[in-house]
VODRENZA-416965 format. One line per 2 residues: number of its first residue (from 1); their letters; for each residue x, y, z of N, C-alpha, C. Coordinates in Angstrom, 3 decimals. Example, Ala and Ser with C-alpha at 12.3 -4.5 7.8 and 13.67 -1.06 7.14 Angstrom:
! VODRENZA-416965
1	as	13.190:-5.690:7.800:12.300:-4.500:7.800:13.200:-3.300:7.800; 12.850:-2.250:7.080:13.670:-1.060:7.140:12.900:0.030:7.870 $
//
This chain:
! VODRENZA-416965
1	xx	25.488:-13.380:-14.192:25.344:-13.660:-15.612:24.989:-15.129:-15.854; 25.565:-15.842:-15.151:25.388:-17.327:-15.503:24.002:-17.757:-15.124 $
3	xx	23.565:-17.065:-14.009:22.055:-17.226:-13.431:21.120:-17.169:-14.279; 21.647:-16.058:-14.885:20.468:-15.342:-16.193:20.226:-16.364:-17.717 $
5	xx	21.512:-16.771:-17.903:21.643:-17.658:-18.829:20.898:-18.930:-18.395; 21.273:-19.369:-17.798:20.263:-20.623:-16.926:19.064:-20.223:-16.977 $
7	xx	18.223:-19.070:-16.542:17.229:-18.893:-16.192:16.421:-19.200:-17.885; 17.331:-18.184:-18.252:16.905:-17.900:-19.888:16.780:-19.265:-20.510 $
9	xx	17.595:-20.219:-20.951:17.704:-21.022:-21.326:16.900:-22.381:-20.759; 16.253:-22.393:-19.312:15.096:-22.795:-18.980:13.780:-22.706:-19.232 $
11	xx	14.005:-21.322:-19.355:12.266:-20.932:-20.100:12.113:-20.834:-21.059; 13.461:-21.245:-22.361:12.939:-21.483:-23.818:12.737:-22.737:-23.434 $
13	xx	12.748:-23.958:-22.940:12.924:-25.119:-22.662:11.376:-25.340:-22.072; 10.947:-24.820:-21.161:9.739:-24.903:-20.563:8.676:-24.715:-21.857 $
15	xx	8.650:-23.656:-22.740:7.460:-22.327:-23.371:7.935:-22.838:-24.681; 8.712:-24.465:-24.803:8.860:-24.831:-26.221:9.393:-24.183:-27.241 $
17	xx	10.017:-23.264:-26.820:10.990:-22.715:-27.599:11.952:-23.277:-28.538; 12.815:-23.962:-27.493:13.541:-24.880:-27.790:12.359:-26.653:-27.530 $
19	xx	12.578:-27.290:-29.226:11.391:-28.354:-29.467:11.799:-29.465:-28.217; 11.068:-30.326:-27.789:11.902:-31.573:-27.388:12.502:-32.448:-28.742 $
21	xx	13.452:-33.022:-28.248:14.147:-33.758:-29.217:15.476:-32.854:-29.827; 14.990:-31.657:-29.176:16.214:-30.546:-30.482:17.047:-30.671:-29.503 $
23	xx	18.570:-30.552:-30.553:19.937:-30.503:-30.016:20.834:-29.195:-29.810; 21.038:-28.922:-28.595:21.721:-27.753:-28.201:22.989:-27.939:-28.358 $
25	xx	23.695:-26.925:-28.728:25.318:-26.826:-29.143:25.787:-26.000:-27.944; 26.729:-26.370:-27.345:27.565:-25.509:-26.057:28.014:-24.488:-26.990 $
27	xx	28.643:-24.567:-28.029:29.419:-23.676:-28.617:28.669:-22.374:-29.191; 27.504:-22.405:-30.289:26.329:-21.515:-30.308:25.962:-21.129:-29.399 $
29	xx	25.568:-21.557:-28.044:25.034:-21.451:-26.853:26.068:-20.129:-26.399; 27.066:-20.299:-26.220:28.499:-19.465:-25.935:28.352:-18.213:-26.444 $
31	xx	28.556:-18.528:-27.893:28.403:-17.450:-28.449:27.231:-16.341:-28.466; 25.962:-16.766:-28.266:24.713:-16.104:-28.175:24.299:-15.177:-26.844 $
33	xx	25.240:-15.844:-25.878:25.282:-15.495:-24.534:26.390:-14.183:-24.395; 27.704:-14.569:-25.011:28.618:-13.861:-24.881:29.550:-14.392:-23.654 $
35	xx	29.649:-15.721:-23.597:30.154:-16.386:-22.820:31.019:-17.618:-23.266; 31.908:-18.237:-22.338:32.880:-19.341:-22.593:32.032:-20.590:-22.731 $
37	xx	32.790:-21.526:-22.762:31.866:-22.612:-22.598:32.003:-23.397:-21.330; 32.833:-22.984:-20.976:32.315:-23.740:-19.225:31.054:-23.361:-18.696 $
39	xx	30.729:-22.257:-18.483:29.283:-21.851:-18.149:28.723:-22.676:-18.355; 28.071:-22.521:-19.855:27.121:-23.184:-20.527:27.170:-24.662:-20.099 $
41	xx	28.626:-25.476:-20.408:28.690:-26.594:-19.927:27.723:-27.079:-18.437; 28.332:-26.030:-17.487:27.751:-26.055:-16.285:26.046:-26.397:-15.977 $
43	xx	25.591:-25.265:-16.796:24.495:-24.853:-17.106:23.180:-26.296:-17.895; 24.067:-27.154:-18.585:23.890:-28.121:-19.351:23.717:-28.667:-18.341 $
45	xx	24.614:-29.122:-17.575:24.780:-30.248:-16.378:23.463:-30.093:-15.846; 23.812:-28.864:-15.319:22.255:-28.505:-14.021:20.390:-28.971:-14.932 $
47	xx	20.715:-28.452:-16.180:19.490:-28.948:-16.906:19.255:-30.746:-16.719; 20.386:-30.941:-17.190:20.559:-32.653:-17.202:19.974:-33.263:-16.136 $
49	xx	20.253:-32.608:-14.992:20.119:-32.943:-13.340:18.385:-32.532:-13.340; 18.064:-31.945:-13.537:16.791:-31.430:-13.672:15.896:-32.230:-14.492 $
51	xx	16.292:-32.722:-15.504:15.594:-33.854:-16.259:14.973:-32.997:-17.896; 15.887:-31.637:-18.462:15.520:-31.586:-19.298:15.517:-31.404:-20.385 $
53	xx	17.094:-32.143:-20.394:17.741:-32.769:-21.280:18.968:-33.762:-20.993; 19.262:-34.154:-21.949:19.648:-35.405:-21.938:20.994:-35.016:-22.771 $
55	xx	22.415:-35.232:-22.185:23.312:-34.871:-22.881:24.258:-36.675:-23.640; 24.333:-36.209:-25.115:24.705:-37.225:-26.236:26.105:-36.824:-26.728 $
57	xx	26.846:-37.833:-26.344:28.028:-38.009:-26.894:28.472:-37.633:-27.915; 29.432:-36.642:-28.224:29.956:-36.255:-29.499:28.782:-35.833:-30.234 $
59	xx	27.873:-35.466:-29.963:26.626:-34.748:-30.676:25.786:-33.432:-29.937; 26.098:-33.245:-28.660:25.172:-32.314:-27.826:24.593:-32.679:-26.701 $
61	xx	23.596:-31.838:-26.772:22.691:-31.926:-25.679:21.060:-32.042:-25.972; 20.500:-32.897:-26.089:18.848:-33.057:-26.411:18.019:-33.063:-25.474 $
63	xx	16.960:-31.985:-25.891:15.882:-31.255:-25.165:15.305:-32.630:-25.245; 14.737:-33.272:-24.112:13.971:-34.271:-23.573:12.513:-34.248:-23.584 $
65	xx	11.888:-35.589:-24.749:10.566:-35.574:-24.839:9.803:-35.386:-23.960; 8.779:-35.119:-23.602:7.187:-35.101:-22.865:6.741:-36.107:-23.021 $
67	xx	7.517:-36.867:-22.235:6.322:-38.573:-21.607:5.594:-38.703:-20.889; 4.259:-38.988:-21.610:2.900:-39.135:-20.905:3.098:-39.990:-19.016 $
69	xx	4.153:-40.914:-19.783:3.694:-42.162:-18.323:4.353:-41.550:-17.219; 5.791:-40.520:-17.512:6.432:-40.364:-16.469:5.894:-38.934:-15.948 $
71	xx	5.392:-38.326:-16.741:4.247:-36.863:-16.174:3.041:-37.515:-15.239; 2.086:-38.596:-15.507:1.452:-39.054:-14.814:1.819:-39.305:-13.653 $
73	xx	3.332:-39.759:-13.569:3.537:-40.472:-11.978:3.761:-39.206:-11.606; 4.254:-38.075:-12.077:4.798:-36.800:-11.308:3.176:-36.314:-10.678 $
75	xx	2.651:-36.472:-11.591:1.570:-35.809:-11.017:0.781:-36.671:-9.404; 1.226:-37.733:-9.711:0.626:-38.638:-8.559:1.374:-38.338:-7.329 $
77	xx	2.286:-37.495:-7.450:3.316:-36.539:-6.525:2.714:-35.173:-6.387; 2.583:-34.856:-7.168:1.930:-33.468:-7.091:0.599:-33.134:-6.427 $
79	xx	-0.470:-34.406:-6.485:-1.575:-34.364:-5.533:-1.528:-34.805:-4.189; -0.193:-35.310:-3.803:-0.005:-35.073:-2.237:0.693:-34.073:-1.705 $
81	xx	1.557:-33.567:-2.565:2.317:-32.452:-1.908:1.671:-30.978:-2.398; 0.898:-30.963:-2.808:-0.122:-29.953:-2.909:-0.876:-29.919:-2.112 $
83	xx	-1.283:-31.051:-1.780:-2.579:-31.206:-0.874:-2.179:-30.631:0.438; -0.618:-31.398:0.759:-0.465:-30.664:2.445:0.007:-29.357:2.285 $
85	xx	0.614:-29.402:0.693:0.860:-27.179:0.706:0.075:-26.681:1.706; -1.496:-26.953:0.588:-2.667:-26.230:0.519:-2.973:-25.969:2.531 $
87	xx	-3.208:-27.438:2.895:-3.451:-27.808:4.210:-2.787:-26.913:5.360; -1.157:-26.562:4.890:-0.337:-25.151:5.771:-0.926:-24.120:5.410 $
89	xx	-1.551:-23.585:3.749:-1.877:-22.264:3.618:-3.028:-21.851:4.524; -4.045:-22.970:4.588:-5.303:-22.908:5.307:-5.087:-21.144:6.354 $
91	xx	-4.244:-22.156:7.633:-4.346:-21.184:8.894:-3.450:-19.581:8.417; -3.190:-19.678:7.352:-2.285:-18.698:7.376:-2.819:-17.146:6.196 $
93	xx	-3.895:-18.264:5.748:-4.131:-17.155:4.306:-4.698:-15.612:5.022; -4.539:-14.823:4.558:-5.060:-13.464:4.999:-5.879:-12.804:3.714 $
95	xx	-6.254:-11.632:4.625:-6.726:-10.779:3.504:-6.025:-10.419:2.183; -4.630:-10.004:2.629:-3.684:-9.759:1.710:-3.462:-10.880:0.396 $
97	xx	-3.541:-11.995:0.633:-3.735:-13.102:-0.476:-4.724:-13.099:-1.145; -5.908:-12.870:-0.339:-7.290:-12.611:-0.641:-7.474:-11.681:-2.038 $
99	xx	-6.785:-10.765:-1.304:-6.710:-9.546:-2.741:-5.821:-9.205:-4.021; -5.166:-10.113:-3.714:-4.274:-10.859:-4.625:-5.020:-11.693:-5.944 $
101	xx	-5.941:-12.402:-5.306:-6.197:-13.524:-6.259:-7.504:-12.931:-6.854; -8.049:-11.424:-6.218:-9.166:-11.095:-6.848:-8.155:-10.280:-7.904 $
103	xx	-7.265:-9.716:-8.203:-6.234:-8.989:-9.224:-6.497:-10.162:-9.976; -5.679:-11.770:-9.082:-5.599:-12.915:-10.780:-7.121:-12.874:-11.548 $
105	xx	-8.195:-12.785:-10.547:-8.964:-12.959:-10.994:-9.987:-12.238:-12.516; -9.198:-10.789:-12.008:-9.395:-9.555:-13.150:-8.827:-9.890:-14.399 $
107	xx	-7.428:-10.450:-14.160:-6.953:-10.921:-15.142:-7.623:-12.126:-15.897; -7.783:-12.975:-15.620:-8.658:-13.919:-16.051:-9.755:-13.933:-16.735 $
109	xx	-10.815:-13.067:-16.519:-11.391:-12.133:-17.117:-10.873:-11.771:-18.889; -9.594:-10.963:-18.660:-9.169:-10.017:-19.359:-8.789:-11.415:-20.889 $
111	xx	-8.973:-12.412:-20.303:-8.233:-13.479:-21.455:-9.090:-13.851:-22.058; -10.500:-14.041:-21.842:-11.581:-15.103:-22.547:-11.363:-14.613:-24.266 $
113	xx	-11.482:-13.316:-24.528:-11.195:-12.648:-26.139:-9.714:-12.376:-26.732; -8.507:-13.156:-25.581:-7.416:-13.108:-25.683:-6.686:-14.080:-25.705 $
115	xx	-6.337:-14.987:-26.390:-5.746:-16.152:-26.692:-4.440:-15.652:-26.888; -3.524:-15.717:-25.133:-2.136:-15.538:-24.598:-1.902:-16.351:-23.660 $
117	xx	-1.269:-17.831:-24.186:-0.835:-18.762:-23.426:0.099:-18.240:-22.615; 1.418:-17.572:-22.749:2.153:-17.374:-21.685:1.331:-16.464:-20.504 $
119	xx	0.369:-15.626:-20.592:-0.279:-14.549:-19.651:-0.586:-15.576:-18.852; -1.751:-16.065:-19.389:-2.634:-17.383:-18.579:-1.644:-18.470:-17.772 $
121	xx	-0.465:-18.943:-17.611:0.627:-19.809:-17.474:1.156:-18.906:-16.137; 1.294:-17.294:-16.735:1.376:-16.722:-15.462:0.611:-16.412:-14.724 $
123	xx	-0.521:-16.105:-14.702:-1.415:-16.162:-13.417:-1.439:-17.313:-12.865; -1.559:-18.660:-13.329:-1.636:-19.738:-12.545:-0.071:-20.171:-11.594 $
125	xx	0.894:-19.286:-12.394:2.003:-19.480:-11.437:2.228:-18.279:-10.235; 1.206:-17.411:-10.319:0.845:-16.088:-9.510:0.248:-17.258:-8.707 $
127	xx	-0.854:-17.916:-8.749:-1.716:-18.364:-7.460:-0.924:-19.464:-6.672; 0.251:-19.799:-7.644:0.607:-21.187:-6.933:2.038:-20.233:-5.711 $
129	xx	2.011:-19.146:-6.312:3.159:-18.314:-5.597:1.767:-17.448:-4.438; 0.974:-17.420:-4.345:-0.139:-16.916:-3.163:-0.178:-17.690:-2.038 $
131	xx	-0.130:-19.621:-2.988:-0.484:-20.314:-1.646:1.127:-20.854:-0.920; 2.451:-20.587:-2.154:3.515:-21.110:-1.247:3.408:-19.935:0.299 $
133	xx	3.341:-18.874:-0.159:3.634:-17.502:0.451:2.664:-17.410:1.821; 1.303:-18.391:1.908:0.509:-18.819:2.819:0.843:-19.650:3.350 $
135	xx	1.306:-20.775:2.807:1.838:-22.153:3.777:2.898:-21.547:4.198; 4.119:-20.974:3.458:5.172:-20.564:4.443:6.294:-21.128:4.643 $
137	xx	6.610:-22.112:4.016:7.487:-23.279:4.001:8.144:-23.328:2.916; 9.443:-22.676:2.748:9.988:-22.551:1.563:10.565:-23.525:0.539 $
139	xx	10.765:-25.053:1.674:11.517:-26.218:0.857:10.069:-26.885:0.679; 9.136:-26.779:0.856:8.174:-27.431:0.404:7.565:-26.677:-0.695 $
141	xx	8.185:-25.319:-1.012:7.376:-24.931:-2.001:8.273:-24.997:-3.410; 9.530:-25.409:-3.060:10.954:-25.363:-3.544:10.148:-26.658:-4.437 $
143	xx	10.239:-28.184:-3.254:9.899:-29.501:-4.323:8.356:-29.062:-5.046; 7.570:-28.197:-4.754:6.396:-28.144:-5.525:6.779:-27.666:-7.071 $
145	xx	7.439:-26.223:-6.899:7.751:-25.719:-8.306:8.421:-26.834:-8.995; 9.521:-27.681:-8.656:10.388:-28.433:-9.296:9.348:-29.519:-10.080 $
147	xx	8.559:-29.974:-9.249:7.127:-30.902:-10.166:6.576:-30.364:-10.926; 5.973:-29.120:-10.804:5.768:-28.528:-11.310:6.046:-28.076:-12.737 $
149	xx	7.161:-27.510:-12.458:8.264:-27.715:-13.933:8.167:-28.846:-14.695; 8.615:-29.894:-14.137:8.524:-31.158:-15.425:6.938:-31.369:-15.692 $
151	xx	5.745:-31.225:-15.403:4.113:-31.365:-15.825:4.225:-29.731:-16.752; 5.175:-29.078:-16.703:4.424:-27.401:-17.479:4.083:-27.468:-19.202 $
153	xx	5.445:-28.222:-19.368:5.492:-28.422:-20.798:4.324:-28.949:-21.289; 3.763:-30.238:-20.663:2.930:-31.101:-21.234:1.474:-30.073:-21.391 $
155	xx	0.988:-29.170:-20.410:-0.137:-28.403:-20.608:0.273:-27.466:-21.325; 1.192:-26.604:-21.432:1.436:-25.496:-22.525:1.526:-25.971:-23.794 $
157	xx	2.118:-27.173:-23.889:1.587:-27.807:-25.416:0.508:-28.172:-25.977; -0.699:-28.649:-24.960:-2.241:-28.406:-25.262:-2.959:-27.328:-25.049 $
159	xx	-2.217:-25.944:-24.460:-2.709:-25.070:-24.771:-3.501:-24.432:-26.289; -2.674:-24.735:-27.338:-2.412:-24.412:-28.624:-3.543:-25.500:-29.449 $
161	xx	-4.392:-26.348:-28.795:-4.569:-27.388:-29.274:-6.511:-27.264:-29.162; -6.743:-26.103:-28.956:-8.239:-26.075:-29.041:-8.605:-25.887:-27.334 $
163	xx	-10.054:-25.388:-27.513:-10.749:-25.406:-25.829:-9.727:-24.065:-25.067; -9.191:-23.197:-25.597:-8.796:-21.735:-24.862:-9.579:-21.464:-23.942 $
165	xx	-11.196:-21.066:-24.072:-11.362:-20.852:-23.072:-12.274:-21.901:-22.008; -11.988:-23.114:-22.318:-11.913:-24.084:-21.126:-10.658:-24.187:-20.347 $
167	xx	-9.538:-23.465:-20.855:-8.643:-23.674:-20.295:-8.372:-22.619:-19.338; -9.331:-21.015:-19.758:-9.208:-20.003:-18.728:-10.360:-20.185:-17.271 $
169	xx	-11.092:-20.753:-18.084:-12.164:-21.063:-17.136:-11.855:-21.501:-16.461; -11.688:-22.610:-16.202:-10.539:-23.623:-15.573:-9.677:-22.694:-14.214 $
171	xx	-8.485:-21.855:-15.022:-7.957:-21.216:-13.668:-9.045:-20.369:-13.181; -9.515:-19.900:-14.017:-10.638:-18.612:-13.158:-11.707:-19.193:-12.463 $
173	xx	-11.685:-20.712:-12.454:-12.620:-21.052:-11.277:-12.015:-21.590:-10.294; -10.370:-21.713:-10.209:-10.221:-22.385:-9.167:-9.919:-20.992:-8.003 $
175	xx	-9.574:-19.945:-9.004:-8.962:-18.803:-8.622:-10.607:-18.207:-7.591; -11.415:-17.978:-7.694:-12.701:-17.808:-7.855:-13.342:-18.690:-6.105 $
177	xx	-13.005:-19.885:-6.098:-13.199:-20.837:-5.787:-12.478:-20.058:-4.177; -11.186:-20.185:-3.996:-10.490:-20.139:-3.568:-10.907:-18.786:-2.528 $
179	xx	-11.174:-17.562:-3.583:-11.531:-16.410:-2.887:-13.266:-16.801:-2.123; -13.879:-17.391:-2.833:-15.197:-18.107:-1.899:-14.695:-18.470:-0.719 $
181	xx	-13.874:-19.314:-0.786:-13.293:-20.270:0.397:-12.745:-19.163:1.562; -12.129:-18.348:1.207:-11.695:-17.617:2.419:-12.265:-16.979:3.219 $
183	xx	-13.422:-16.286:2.536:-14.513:-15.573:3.381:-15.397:-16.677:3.988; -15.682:-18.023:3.776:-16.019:-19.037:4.879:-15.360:-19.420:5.850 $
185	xx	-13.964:-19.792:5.466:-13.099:-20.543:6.337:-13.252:-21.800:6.468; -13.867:-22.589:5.958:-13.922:-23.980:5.850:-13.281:-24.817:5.811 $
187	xx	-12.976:-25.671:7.118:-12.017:-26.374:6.996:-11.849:-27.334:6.077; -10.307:-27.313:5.706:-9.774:-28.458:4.606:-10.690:-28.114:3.161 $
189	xx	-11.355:-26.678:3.250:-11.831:-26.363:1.871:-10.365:-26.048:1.064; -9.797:-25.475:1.394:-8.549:-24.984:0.385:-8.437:-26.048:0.182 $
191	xx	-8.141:-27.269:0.881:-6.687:-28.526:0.387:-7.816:-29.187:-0.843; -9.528:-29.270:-1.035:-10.292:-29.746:-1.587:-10.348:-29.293:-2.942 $
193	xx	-9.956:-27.811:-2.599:-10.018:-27.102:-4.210:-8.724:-27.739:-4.863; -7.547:-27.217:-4.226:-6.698:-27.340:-4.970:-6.353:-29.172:-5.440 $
195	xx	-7.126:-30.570:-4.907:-7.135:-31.250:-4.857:-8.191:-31.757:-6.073; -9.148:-31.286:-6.254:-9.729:-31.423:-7.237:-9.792:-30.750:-8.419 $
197	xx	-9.403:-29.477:-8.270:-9.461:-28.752:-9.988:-7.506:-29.422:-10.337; -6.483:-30.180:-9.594:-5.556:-30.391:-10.222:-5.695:-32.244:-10.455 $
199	xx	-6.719:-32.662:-10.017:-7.347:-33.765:-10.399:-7.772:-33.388:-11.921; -8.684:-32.334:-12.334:-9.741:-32.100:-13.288:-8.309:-31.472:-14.076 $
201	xx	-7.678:-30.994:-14.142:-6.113:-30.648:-14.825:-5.940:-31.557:-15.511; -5.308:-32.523:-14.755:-4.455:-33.654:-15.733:-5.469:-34.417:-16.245 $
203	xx	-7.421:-34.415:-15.905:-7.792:-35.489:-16.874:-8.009:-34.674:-18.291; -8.284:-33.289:-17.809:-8.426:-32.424:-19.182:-7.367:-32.602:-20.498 $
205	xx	-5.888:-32.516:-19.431:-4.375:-32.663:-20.397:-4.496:-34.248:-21.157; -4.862:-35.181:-20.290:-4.753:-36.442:-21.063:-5.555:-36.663:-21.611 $
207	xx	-6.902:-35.947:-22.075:-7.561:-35.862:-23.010:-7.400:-35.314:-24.261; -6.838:-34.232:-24.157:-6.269:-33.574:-25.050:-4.981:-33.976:-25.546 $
209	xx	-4.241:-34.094:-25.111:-2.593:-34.824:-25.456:-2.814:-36.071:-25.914; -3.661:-37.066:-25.464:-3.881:-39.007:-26.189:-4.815:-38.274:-27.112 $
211	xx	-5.433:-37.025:-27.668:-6.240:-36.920:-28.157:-7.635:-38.040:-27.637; -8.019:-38.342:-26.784:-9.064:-39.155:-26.049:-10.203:-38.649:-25.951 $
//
């Protein structure tokens, strides 16, 4: 139960549910759950630890803004430890992944006349779950999602913000890209894709987010 609550209460947090800046009550929290407040307390902590929120004295707990400068440095993390993901998935990808990403790819498709940010959010977390499942390395795919997580907010909030389908295009070419790549085998092609369309990511987001 407590898992679920956590889980739950992460992904209003991620999908903006809950605003940044807004203040969570342990006690509402309790009640909505059907739970005490130690849980929740608990549950608070682990967010806190996570970075995504910020707990205030005699007032709550506040959902933690989306700062440009400290998403940037994450991301300057995220293009090396992606890069050597990618670099383990290389020797390992199979057919079976292969046919995987032609499914994301159907899907992708299925969005251009469909403006569904959460769908689109999940396929791209479908491909990033193709290449942990290729590299093979579970604590490396462990710190990827965790970066991951703190950069999600900042693009699901420019989702909403114009350019939909630059933004499907976008996965459906890296997705696309990727299935090219396998039927060559080209070395250090995977680590290139995923190295440059998450280059072309964050300049798209900081265009859109500085409004630039």
């Amino acid at each position: 139960m407590k898992d679920t609550v956590y889980k739950t209460i992460r992904k209003r947090i991620l999908y903006l549910e809950y605003q940044p800046g807004q203040i969570l009550n342990e006690k509402i929290l309790a009640e909505e759950f059907g739970v005490s407040r130690s849980p929740i307390k608990d549950i608070l902590n682990r967010l806190e630890w996570e970075q995504f929120i910020r707990v205030i004295p005699r007032t709550g707990s506040m959902i933690t803004e989306v700062e440009f400068s400290r998403i940037m440095n994450i991301y300057q993390v995220r293009f090396e430890i992606e890069s050597f993901e990618a670099s383990l998935a290389e020797s390992q990808f199979s057919s079976k992944h292969c046919n995987q990403l032609k499914d994301l790819l159907h899907a992708c498709n299925n969005l251009f006349d469909k403006k569904d940010p959460k769908a689109l959010t999940k396929i791209d977390i479908s491909l990033r779950d193709i290449i942990h499942d290729s590299a093979g390395n579970p604590v490396l795919a462990d710190v990827s999602d965790k970066l991951y997580a703190q950069t999600f907010r900042l693009w699901y909030s420019v989702l909403s913000k114009g350019g939909w389908q630059e933004e499907v295009t976008s996965v459906k070419t890296e997705v696309k890209k990727i299935i090219e790549w396998s039927s060559s085998g080209k070395p250090n092609g995977l680590v290139k894709i995923r190295k440059t369309q998450l280059l072309n990511h964050f300049d798209r987001l900081s265009r859109k987010f500085l409004g630039t």
